[in-house]
MIDREN-714405 format. One record per residue: residue in three letters; x, y, z of N, C-alpha, C in turn. Coordinates in steps of 0.02 Angstrom, whole numbers, plus 32768, in hexadecimal, padded with zeros to 4 digits. Example, Ala and Ser with C-alpha at 12.3 -4.5 7.8 and 13.67 -1.06 7.14 Angstrom:
REM MIDREN-714405
ala82947EE4818682677F1F818682947F5B8186/ser82827F90816282AC7FCB816582858002818A/
//
This chain:
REM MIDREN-714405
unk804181EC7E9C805A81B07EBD805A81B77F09/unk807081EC7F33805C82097F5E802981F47F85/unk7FED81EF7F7E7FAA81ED7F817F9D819A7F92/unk7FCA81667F517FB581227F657FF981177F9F/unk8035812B7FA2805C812B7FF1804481268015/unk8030816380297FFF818680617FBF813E8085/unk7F99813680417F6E80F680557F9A80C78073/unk7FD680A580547FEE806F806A8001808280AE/unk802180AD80C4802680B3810E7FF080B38131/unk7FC280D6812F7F8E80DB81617F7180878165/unk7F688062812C7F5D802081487F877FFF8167/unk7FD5800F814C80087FEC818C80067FF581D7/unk7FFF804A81E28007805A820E7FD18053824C/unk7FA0806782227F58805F82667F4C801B826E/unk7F6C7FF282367F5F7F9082567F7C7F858290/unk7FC57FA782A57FFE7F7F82B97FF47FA782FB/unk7FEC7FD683037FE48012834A7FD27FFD838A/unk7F947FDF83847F827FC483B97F9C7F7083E3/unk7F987F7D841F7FC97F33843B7FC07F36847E/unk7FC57EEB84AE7FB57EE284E07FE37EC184F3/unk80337ED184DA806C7EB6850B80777EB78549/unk808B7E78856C807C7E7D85BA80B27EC185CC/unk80F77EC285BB81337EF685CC814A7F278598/unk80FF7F67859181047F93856481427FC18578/unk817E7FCE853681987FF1852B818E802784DF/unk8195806E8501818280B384BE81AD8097847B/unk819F808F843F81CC806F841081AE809683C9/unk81BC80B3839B819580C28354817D8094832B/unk814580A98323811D807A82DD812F80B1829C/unk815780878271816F80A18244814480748200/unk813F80B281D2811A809A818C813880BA814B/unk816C80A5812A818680BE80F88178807E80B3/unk817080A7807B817880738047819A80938017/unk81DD80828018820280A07FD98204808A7F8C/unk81CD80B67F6281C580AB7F2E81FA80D27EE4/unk8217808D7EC1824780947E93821580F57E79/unk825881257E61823F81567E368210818C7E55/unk81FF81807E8E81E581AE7EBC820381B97F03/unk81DE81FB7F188222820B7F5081FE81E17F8D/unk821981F57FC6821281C47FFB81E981E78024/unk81B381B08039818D81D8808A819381B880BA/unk819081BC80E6818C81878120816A81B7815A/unk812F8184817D811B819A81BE811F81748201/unk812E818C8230813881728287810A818D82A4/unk80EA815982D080BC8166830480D7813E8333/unk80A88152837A80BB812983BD809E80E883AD/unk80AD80B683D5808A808583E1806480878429/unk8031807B84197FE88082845A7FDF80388467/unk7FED804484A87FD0801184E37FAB7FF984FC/unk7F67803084F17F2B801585117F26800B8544/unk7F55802085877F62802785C77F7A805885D7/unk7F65806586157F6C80AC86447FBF80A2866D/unk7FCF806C867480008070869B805480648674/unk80408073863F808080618618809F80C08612/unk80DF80BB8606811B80EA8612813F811285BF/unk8119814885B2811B81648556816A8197857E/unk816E8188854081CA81B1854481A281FA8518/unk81E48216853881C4826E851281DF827484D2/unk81E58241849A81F9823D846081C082638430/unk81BE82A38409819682C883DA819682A7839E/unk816E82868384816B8262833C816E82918306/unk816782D48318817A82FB82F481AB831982EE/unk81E783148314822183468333826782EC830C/unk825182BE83078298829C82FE82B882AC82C3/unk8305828C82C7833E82988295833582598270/unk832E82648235831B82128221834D822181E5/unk836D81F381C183A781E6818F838B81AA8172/unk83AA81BC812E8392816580F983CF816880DF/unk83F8813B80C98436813280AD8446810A8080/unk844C811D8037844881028003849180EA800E/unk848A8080801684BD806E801B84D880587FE7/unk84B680637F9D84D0804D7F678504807F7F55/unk84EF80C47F79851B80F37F4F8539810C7F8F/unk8541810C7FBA857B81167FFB8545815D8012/unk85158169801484DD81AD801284C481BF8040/unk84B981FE8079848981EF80AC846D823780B1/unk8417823780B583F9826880A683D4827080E1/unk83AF82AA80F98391829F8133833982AA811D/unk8323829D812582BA82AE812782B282E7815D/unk827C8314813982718349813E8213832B8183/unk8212835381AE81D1834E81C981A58379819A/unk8158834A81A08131838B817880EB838081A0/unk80EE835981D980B8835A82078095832D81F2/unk806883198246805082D3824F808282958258/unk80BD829D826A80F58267825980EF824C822D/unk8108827481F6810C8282819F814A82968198/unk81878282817681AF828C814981D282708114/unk81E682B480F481EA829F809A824682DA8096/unk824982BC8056827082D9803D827A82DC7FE8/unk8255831E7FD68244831A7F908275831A7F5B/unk82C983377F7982F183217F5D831C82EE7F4C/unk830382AE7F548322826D7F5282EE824D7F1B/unk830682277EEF82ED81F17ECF82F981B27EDB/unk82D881787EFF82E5813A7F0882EC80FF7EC6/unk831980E27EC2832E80C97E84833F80827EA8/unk830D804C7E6F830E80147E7B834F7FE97E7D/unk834E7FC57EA3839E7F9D7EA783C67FB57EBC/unk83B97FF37ED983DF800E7F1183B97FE87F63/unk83EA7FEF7F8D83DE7FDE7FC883EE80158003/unk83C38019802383A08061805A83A680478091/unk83AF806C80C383C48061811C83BB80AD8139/unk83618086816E836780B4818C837780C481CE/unk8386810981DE83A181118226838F81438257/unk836D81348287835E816882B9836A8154830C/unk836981898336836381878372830C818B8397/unk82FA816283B282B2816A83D482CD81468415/unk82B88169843382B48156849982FC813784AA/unk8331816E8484837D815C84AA839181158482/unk836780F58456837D80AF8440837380CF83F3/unk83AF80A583CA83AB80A183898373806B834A/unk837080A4832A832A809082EF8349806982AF/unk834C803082AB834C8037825483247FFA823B/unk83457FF381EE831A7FD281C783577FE2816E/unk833F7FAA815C83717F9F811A83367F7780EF/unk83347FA88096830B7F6F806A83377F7B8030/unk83387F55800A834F7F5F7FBB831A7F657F8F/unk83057F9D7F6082D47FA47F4382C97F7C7EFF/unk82877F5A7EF5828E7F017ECD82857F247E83/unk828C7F0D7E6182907F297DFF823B7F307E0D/unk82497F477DC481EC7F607DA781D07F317D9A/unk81917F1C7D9281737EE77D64818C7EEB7D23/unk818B7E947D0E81AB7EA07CCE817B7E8A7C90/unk81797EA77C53814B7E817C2D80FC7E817C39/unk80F67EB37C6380AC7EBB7C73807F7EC67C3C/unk80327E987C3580117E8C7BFC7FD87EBB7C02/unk7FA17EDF7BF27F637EE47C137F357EBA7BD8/unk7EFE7E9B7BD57ED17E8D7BA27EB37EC27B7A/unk7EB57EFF7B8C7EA27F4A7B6A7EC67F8A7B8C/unk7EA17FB47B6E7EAF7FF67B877E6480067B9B/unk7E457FF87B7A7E06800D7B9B7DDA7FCF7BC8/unk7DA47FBA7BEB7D7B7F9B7C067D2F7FBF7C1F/unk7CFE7F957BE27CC57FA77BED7C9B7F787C1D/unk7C777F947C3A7C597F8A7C917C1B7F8C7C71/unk7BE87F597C977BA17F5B7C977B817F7C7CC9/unk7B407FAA7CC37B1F7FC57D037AFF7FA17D30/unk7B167F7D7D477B057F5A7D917AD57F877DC2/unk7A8D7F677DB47A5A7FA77DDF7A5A7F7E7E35/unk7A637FA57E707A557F847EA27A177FA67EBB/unk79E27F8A7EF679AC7FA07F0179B37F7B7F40/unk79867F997F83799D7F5F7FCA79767F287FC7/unk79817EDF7FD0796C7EB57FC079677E957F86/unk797F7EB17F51797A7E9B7F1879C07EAC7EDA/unk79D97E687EB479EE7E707E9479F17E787E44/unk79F87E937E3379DF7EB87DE47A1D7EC37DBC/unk7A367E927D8F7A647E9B7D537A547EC07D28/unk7A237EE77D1B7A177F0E7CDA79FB7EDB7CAD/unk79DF7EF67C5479C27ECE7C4579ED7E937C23/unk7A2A7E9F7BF87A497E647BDA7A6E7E417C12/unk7A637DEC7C077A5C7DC77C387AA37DA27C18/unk7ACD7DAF7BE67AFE7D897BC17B327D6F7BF7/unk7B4C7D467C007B627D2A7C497BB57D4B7C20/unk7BCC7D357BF37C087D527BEB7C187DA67BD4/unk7BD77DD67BD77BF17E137BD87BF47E1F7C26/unk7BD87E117C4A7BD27E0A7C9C7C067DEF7CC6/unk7C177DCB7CA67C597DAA7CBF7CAF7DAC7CA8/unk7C947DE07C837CDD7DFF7C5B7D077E1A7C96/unk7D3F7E127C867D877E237CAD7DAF7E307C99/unk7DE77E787CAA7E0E7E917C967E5E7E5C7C9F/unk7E797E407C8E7E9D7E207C837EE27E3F7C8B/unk7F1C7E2F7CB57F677E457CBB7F867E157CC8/unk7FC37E187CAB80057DE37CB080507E0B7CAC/unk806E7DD57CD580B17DE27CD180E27DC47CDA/unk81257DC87CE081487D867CEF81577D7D7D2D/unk816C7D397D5181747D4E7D9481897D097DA5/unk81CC7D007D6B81E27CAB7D7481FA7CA47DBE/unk82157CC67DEC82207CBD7E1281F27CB77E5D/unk81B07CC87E5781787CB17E6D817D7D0C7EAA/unk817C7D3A7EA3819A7D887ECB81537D8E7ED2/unk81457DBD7EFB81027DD07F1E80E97E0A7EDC/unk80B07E177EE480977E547EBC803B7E6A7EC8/unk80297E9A7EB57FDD7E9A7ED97FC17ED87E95/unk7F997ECF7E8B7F767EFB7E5B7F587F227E7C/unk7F5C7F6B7E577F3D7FB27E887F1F7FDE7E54/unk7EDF7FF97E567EB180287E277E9F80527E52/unk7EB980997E397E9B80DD7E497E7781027E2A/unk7E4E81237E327E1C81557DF57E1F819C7E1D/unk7E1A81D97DF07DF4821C7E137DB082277DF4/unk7D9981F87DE57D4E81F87DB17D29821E7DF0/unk7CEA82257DC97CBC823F7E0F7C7B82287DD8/unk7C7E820B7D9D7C4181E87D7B7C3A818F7D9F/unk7BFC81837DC57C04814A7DD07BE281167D99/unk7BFD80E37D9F7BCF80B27D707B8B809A7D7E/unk7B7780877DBB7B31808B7DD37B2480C77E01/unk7AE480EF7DC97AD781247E0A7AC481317E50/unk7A9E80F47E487A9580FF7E8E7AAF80C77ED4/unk7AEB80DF7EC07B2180B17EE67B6180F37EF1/unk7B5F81027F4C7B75813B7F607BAD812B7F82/unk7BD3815D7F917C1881507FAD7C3281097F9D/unk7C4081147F517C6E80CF7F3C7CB580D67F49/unk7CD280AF7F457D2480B17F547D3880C07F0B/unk7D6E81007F1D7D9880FF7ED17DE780EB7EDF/unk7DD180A77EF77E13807E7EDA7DF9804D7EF5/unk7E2680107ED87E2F7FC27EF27E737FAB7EF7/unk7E917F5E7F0B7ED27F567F217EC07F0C7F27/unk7EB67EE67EF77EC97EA17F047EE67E6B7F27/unk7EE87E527F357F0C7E137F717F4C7E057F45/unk7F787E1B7F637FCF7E057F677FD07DBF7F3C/unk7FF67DB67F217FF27D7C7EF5805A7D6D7EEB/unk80557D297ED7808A7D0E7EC7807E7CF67E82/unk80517CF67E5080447CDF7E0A80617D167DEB/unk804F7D167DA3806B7D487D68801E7D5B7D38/unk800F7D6D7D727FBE7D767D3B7F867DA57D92/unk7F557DAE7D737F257DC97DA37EF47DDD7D63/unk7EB47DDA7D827E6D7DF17D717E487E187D94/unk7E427E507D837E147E897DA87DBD7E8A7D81/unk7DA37E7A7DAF7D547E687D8D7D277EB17D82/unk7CF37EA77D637CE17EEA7D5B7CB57F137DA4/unk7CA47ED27DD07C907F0C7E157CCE7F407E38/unk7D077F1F7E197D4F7F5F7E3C7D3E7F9C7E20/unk7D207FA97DD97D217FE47DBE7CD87FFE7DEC/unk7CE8802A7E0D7C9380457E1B7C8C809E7DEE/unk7CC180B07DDA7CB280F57DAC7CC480E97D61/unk7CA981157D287CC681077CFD7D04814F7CEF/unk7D2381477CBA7D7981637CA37DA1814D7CB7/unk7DDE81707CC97E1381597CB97E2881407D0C/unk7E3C810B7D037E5880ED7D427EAB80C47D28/unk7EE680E57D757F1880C67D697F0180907D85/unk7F2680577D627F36800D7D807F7D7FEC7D7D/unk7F857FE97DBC7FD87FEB7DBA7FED7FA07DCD/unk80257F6A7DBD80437F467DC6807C7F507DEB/unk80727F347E3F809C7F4E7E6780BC7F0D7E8A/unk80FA7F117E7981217EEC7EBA81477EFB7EF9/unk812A7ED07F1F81357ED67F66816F7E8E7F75/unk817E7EB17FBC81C97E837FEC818B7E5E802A/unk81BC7E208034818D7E01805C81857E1D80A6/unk819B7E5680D281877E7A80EF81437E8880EC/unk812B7EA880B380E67EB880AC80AF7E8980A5/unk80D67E5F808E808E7E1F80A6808E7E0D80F4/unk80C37E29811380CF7E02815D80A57E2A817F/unk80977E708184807A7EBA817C80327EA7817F/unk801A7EA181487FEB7E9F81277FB47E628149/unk7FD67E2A81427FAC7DF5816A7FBC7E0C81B7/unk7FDC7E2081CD7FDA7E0882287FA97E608233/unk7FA67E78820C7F857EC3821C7F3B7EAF8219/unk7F277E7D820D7EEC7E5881F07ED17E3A8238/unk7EF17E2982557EEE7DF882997EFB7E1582CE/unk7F287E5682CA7F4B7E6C830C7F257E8D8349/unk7EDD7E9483547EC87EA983717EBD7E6C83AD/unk7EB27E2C83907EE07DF483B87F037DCB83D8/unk7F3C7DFD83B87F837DE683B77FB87E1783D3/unk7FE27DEC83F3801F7E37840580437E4983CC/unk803D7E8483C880597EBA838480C17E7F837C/unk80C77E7683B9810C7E3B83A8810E7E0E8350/unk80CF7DF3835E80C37DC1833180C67DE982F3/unk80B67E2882F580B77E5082A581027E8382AA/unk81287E7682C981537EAA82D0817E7EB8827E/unk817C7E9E8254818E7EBB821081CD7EB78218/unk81FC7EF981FD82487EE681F982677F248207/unk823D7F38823682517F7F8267828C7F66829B/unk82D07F60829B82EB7F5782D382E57F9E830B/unk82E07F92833F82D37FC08372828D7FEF8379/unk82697FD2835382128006832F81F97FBA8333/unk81B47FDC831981877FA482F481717FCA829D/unk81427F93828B813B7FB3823A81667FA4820F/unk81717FBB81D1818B7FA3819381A77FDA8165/unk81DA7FC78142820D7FF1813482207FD680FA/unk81FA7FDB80BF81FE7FA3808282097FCD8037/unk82057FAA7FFF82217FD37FD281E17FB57F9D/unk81CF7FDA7F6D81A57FAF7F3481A07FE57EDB/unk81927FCF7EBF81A17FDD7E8281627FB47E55/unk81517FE77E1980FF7FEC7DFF81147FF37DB2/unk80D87FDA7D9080DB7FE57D4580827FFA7D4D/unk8078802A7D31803880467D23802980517CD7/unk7FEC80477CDA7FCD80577C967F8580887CA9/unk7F6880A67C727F1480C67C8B7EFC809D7C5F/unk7EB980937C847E8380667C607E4680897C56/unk7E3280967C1D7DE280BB7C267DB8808F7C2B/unk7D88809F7C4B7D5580947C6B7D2580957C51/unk7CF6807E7C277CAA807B7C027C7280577C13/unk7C3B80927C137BF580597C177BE5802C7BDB/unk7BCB80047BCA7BC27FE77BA77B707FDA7BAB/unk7B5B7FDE7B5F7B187FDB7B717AF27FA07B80/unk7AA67F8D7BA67AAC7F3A7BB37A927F357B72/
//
């Protein structure tokens, strides 16, 4: 789980970094996602200016005192540095429906941030356990389905549902460690995908997401509307003053959010045409 964290920050973080505020002040870009049942990471970096004449405080992104404080249970633990402005603390378990507050010192001014971590998906469906994939041949200039031309084995889709009467954010996410791809000669494929954020109770992952075959997690994840705020202005911000994306960092920038997953594995099959 580790591994898909890790991803989610680095897209938070390298979106939001850059900025062309007229009256730059040194402030942390902070990227934590506290996931129900796993322990906590969180990383800080500077925020860059893109100007020579702006004023960096001698704050070490690696050297701060950072505290999380489980306010459901009166709790306060501190994160360990483990480099790169990386810290974790492997003895804590984050538990949903609890509510977290974090707290640090950066450049003489105080850091925080408060989320309540949202329940699991509930009732999550998949259409199988397994999903068989057609060999999709590519060639430059030319497109080539293989020989069976059946429009509905081609257009088959893995199918998920869930409930979500209350209309809550959620985004579908597939990881693999396969190293068998489904078309051979199709190199450096991505082993994962991550769907567009959704407010429905359903999603369809088509068969170009799978590019290896075995076992791939596919996880049903809900997210706080922070991360859509994140997510789109990180999209634009090169733009835009990093203001417009500032998330729910009081005294920082970045995002400080909580989310919670139901996973299943799906195998992965060629299917013959």
């Amino acid at each position: 789980m580790k591994r898909v964290l890790y991803l989610f920050a680095i897209l938070v973080v390298t979106g939001c970094q850059p900025t062309l505020i007229a009256e730059f002040e040194d402030r942390p870009v902070v990227s934590c996602f506290l996931e129900a049942d796993a322990s906590p990471v969180l990383t800080i970096s500077k925020l860059i200016a893109f100007r020579d004449d702006v004023q960096y405080s001698n704050e070490n992104v690696n050297t701060l005192s950072i505290a999380i404080t489980d306010e459901t249970e009166n709790v306060t633990w501190q994160l360990q540095a483990i480099g790169n402005g990386m810290y974790e603390n492997p003895q804590v378990v984050i538990q949903a429906g609890h509510t977290y507050r974090l707290n640090f010192t950066y450049n003489q001014k105080p850091v925080t941030a408060t989320v309540t971590i949202p329940d699991a998906p509930q009732n999550v469906v998949f259409s199988g356990n397994s999903f068989g994939v057609m060999n999709w041949q590519f060639n430059p200039g030319q497109f080539n389905p293989g020989g069976n031309r059946d429009p509905e084995r081609w257009n088959r889709t893995l199918d998920v549902t869930w409930d979500n009467a209350d209309k809550n954010y959620y985004l579908v996410r597939g990881v693999t460690t396969s190293e068998e791809p489904v078309r051979e000669n199709q190199t450096n494929a991505p082993k994962s995908f991550t769907l567009e954020h959704t407010q429905n109770d359903y999603a369809t992952v088509s068969q170009m997401q799978f590019s290896y075959l075995g076992e791939y997690e596919i996880s049903v994840i809900r997210i706080l509307p922070e991360y859509i705020i994140m997510s789109e202005g990180s999209a634009t911000n090169l733009s835009t003053s990093i203001v417009d994306v500032r998330g729910n960092i009081d005294g920082g920038y970045g995002i400080f959010t909580g989310i919670n997953r139901m996973t299943q594995i799906i195998n992965v099959y060629l299917e013959e045409d």
